[in-house]
C-alpha positions as CSV (number, residue, x, y, z in Angstrom):
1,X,12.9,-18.8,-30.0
2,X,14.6,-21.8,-28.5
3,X,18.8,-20.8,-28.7
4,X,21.4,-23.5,-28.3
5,X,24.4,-21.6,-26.9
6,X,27.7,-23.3,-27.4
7,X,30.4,-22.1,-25.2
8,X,32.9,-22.5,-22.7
9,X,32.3,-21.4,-19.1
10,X,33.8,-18.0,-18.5
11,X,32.9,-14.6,-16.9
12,X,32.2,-13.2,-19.9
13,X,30.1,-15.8,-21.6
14,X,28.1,-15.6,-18.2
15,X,27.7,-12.0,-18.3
16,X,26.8,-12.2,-22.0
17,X,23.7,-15.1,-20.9
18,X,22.6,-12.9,-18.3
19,X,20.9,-10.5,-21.4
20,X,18.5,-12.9,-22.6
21,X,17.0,-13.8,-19.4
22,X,13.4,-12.9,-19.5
23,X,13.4,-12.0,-23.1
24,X,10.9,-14.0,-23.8
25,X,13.8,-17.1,-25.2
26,X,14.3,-20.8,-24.3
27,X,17.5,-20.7,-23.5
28,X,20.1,-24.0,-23.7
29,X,23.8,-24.3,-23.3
30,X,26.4,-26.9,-24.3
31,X,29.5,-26.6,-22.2
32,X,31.7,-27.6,-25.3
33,X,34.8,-28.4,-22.6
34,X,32.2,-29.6,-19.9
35,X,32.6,-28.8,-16.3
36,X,30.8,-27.2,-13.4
37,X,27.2,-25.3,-13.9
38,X,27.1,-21.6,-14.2
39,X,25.8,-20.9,-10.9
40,X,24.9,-17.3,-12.2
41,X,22.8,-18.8,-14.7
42,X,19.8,-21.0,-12.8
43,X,17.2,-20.3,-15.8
44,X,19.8,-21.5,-18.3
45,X,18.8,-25.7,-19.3
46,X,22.2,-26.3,-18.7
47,X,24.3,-29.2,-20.8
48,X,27.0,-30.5,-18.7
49,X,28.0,-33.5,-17.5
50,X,28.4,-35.4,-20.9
51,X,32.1,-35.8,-21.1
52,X,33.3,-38.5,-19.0
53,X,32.2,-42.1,-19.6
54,X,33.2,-42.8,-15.9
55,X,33.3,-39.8,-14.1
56,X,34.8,-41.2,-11.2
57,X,37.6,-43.2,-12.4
58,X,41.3,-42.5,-10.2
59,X,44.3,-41.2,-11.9
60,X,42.4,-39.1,-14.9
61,X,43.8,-35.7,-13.6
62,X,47.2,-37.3,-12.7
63,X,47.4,-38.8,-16.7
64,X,46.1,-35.9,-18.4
65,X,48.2,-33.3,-16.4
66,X,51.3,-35.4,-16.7
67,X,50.7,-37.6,-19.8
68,X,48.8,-35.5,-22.5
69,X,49.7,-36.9,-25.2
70,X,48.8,-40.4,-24.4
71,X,45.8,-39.1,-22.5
72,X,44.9,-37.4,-26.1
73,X,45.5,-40.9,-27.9
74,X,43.8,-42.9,-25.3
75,X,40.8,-40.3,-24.5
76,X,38.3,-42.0,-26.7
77,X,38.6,-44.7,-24.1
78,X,36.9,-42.8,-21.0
79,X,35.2,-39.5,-23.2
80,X,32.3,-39.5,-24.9
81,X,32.9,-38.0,-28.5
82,X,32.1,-34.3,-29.1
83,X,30.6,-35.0,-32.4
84,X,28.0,-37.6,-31.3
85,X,27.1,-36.1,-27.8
86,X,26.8,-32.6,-29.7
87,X,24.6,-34.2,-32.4
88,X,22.3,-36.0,-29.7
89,X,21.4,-32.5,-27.8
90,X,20.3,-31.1,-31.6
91,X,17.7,-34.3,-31.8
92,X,17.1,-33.4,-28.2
93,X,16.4,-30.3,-28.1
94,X,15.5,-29.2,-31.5
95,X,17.0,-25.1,-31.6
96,X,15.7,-22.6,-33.6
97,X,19.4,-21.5,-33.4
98,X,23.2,-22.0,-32.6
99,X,25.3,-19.6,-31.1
100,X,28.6,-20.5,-30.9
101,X,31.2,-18.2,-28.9
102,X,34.9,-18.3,-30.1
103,X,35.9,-20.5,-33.3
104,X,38.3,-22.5,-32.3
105,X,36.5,-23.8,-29.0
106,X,33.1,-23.7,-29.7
107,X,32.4,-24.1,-33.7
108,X,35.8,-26.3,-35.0
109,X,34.4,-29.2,-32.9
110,X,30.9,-29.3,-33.9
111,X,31.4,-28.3,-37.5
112,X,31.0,-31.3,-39.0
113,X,27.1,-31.7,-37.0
114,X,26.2,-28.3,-38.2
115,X,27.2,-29.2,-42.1
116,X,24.8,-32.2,-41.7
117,X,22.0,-29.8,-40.5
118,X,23.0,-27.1,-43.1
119,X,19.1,-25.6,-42.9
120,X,19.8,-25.1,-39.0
121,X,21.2,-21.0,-38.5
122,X,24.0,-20.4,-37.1
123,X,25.2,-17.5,-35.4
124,X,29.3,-17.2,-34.4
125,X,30.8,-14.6,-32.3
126,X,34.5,-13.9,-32.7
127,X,35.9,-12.4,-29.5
128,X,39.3,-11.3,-28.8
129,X,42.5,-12.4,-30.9
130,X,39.7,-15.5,-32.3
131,X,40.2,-14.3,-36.1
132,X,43.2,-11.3,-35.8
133,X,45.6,-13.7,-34.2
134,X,44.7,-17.2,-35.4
135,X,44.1,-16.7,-39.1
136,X,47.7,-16.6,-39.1
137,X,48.4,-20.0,-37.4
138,X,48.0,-22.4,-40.7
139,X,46.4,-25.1,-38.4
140,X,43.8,-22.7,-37.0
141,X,43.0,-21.0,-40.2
142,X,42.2,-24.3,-42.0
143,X,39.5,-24.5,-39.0
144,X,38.5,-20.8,-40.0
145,X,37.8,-21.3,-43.6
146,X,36.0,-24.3,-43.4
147,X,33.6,-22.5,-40.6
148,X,33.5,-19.4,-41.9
149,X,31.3,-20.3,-44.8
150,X,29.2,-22.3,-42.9
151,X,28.3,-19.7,-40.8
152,X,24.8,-17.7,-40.8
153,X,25.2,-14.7,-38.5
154,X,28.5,-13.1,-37.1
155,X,28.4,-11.4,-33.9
156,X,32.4,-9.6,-33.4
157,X,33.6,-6.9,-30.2
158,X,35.6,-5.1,-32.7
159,X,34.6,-4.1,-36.4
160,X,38.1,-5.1,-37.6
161,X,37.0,-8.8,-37.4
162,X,34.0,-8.2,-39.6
163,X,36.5,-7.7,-42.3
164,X,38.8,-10.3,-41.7
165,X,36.0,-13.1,-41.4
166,X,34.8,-11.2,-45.3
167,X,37.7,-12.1,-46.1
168,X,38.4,-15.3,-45.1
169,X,35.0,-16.8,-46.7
170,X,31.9,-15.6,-44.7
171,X,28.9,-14.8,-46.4
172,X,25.9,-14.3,-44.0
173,X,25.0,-11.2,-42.2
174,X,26.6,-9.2,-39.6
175,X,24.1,-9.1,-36.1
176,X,26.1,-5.9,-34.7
177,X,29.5,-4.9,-32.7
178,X,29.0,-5.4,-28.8
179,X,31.2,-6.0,-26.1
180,X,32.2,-9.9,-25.7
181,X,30.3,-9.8,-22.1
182,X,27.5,-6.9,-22.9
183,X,27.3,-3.5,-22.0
184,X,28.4,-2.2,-18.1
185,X,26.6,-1.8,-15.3
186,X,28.1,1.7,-13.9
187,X,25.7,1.9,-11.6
188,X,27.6,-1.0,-9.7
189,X,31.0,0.9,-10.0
190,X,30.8,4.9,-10.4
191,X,30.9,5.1,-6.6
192,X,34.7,4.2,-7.2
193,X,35.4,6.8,-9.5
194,X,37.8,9.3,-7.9
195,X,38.6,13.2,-9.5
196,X,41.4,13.4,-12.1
197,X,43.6,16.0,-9.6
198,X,43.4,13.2,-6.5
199,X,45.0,10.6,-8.5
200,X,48.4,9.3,-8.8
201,X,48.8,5.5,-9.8
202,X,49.5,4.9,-13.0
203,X,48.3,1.4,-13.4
204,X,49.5,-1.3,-15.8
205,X,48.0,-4.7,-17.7
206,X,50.2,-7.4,-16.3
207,X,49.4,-9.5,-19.3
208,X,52.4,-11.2,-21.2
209,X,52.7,-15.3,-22.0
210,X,51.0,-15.1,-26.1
211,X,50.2,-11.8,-26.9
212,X,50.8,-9.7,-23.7
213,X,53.3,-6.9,-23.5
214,X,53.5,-6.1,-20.0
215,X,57.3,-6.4,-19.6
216,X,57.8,-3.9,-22.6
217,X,55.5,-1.2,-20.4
218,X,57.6,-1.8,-17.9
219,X,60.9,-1.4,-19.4
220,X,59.3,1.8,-20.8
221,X,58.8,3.2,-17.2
222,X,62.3,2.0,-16.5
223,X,63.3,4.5,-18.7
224,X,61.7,7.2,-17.2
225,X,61.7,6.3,-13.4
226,X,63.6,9.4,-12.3
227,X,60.7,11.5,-13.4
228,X,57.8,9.6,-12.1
229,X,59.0,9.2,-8.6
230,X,56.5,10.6,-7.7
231,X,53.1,8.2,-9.0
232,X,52.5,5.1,-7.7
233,X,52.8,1.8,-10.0
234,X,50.5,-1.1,-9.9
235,X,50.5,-3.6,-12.0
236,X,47.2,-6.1,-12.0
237,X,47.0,-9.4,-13.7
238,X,50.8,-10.1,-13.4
239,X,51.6,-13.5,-15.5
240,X,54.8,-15.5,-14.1
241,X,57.5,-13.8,-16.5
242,X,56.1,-10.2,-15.5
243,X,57.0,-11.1,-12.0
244,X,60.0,-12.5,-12.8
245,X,61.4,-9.4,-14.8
246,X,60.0,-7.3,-12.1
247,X,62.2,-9.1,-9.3
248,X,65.0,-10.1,-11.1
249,X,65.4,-5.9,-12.5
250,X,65.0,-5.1,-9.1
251,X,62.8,-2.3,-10.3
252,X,61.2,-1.5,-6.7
253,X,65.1,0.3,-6.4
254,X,63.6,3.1,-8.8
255,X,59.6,2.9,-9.0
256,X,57.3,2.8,-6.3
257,X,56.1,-0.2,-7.7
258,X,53.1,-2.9,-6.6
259,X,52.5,-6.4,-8.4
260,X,49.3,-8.6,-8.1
261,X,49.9,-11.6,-9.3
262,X,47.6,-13.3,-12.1
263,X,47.2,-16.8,-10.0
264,X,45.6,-14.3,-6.9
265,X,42.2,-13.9,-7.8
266,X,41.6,-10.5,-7.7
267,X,37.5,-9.9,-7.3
268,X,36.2,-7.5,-10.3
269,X,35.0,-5.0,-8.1
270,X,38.6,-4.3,-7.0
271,X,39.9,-4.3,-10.6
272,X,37.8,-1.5,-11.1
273,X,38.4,0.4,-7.8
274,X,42.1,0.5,-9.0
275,X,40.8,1.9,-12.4
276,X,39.0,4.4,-10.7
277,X,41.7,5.6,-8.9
278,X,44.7,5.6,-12.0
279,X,45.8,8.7,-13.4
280,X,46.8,6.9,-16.3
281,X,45.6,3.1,-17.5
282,X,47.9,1.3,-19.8
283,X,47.4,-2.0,-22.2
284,X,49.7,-3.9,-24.1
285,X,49.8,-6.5,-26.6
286,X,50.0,-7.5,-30.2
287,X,47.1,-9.2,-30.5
288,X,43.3,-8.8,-29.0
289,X,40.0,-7.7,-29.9
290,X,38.4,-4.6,-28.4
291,X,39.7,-5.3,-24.7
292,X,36.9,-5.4,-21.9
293,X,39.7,-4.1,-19.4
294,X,40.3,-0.7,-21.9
295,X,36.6,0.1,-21.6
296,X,36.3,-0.7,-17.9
297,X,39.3,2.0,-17.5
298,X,37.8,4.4,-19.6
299,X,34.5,4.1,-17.7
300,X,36.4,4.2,-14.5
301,X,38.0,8.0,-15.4
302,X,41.7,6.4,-16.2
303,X,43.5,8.0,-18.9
304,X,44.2,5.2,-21.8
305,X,46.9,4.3,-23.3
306,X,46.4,0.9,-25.7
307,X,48.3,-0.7,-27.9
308,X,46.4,-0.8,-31.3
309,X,46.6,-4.5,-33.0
310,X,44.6,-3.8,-36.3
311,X,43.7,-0.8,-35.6
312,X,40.6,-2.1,-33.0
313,X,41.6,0.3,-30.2
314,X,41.2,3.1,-32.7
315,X,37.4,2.1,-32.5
316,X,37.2,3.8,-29.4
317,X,40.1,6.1,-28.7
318,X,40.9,8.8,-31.1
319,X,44.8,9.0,-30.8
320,X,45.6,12.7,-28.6
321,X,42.1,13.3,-27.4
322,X,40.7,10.8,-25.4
323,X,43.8,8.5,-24.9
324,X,47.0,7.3,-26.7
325,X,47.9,4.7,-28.8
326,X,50.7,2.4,-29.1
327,X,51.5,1.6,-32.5
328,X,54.1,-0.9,-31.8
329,X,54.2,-2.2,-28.9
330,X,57.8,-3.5,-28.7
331,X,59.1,0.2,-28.9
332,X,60.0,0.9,-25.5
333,X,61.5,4.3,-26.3
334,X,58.2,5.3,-27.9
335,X,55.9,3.6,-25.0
336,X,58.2,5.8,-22.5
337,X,57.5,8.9,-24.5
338,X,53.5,8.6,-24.5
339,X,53.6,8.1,-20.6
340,X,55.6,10.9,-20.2
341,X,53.6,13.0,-23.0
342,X,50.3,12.1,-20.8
343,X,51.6,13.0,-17.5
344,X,52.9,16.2,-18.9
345,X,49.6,17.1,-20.6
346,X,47.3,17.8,-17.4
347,X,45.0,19.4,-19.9
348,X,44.9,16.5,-22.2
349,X,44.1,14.1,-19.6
350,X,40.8,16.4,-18.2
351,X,39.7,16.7,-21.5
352,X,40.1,13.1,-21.9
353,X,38.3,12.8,-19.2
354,X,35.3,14.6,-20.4
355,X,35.1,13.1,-23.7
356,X,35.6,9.5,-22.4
357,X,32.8,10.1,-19.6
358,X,30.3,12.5,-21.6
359,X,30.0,10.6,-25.0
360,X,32.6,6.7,-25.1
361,X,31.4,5.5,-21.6
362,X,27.2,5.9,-22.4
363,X,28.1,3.7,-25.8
364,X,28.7,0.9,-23.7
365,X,25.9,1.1,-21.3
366,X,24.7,-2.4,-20.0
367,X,20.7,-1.5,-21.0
368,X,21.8,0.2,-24.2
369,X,23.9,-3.0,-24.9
370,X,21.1,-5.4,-24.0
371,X,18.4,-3.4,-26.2
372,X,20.7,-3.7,-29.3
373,X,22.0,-7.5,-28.3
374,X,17.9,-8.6,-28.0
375,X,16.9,-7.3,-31.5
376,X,20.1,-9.0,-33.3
377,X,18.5,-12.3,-32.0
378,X,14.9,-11.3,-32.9
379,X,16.3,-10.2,-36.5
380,X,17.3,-14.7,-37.1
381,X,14.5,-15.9,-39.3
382,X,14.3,-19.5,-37.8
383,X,13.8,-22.5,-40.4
């Protein structure tokens, strides 16, 4: 089958790619925002390149960084229109099938193409906060229910979304439930996994700008600093405002308390050496799909606690067994009490432990994952 992929670059769309190589598929992706290659990705025909009319013309970066709202009005000047280049790799290439990953990026633009070829399938893959968050945005969900019932096949990493996009006017069939980048390679990271008793780090999200509440975590550990002195706090992924709070509350006074900031890359294998080490994982926001991060830490032995927008996290943690759940995750008072509940509960977390290990973690296997992924796409009945 020849599959037209329509995505952004990202880790996770690269990660996602990797499953079809030799799987008997002509693979083809257009990089709807254009950009570098996917060096990962060498098999992949690879679309890029179409964008700019003169690719080497001064000043673009300086206008559009500076000026983007005349670079908006002007673009149609130096880009090449989405619509037409989009239509001319469908004449080109002639797919079997579209995928298209996230709405908003990768099927809004192209919409209007894949109306004209209506007879063409198309699958969709909601990811994240792509239907939870933005069906309540009125600009974005006018996007969603004109796409919605154009779509053939929904792919989601949560099975909330599988109701939402029901309800907002899809009518096609459901391919499955899978992780946005695939199943996990443990093999690659079990080495890091270190025994409950040896660890001491409770380890924090730094997430906060949209829909990250990192800074209500850590006004939750504020609370309860004088009986934690003795765990170490990280916290991984730190937006601008998280570090901000953290130096402006002075909160180094009272925690023993480390910050990595979000603009320091931060390789993946040491995101999940941290995880393997934690005593405790925590995640907050009000909006996201099933989070990769809360089933890395979960794999990794770290004791979860997850906010629970739409009840996704409930998917995989079952609230006092194998983790905790935030319900809302503005309440600081109650945030405080489940960290405190969890490091009280040495039993809970072991069992945890278990459970998470012994029967979550082999759900999310990267073979198991890939199996499942392959037949979805062999299940499309090409026109």
């Amino acid at each position: 089958m020849k599959i037209l992929l329509v995505s952004m670059n990202s880790i996770h769309f690269v990660r996602w790619t990797e499953q079809l190589k030799n799987a008997g598929h002509d693979v083809y992706w257009f990089n709807i925002l254009d950009g570098n290659k996917a060096a990962r990705l060498p098999w992949v025909k690879q679309i890029t390149g179409w964008k700019q009319k003169y690719p080497k013309l001064k000043g673009r970066h300086f206008f559009k960084k500076n000026l983007p709202f005349f670079y908006k009005k002007f673009s149609f000047l130096i880009e090449h229109n989405t619509v037409k280049a989009f239509e001319k790799v469908i004449e080109n290439v002639k797919p079997d099938v579209v995928h298209s990953i996230v709405l908003y990026i990768s099927c809004t633009p192209i919409l209007h193409v894949m109306q004209k070829h209506y007879n063409l399938p198309w699958i969709y893959s909601s990811w994240g906060s792509d239907l939870y968050y933005y069906r309540s945005v009125p600009k974005f969900k006018r996007d969603i229910l004109k796409v919605l019932p154009r779509v053939n096949y929904l792919i989601t990493d949560c099975k909330r979304d599988i109701e939402i996009a029901i309800e907002l006017g899809f009518k096609g069939n459901v391919l499955g439930t899978f992780p946005g980048g695939g199943g996990f390679n443990y093999s690659e990271f079990d080495a890091y996994i270190k025994p409950v008793l040896e660890r001491k780090v409770i380890l924090v999200k730094g997430y906060q700008g949209r829909s990250g509440k990192a800074i209500e975590v850590l006004k939750a550990l504020q609370l309860i600093s004088y009986k934690i002195k003795s765990y170490n706090v990280i916290v991984f992924g730190a937006d601008d405002e998280v570090e901000v709070f953290i130096e402006k509350e002075n909160l180094s006074n009272n925690l023993n308390i480390k910050w990595l900031s979000r603009q320091d890359f931060l390789p993946h294998n040491e995101i999940l050496k941290l995880m393997g080490g934690a005593l405790i994982y925590i995640g907050n926001s009000d909006s996201d799909g099933m989070p990769n991060t809360l089933l890395e830490a979960i794999a990794q032995g770290s004791f979860p606690i997850q906010s629970n927008p739409g009840n996704a996290s409930s998917e995989v943690i079952t609230h006092n067994k194998n983790g905790l759940l935030i319900e809302d995750c503005n309440d600081v008072n109650a945030i405080s009490e489940l960290i405190l509940n969890a490091l009280e509960d040495r039993k809970l977390i072991e069992k945890a432990f278990q459970i998470n290990q012994n029967k979550v973690k082999p759900q999310f296997e990267r073979a198991l994952i890939k199996t499942k992924v392959l037949e979805a796409y062999n299940s499309i009945k090409a026109n």
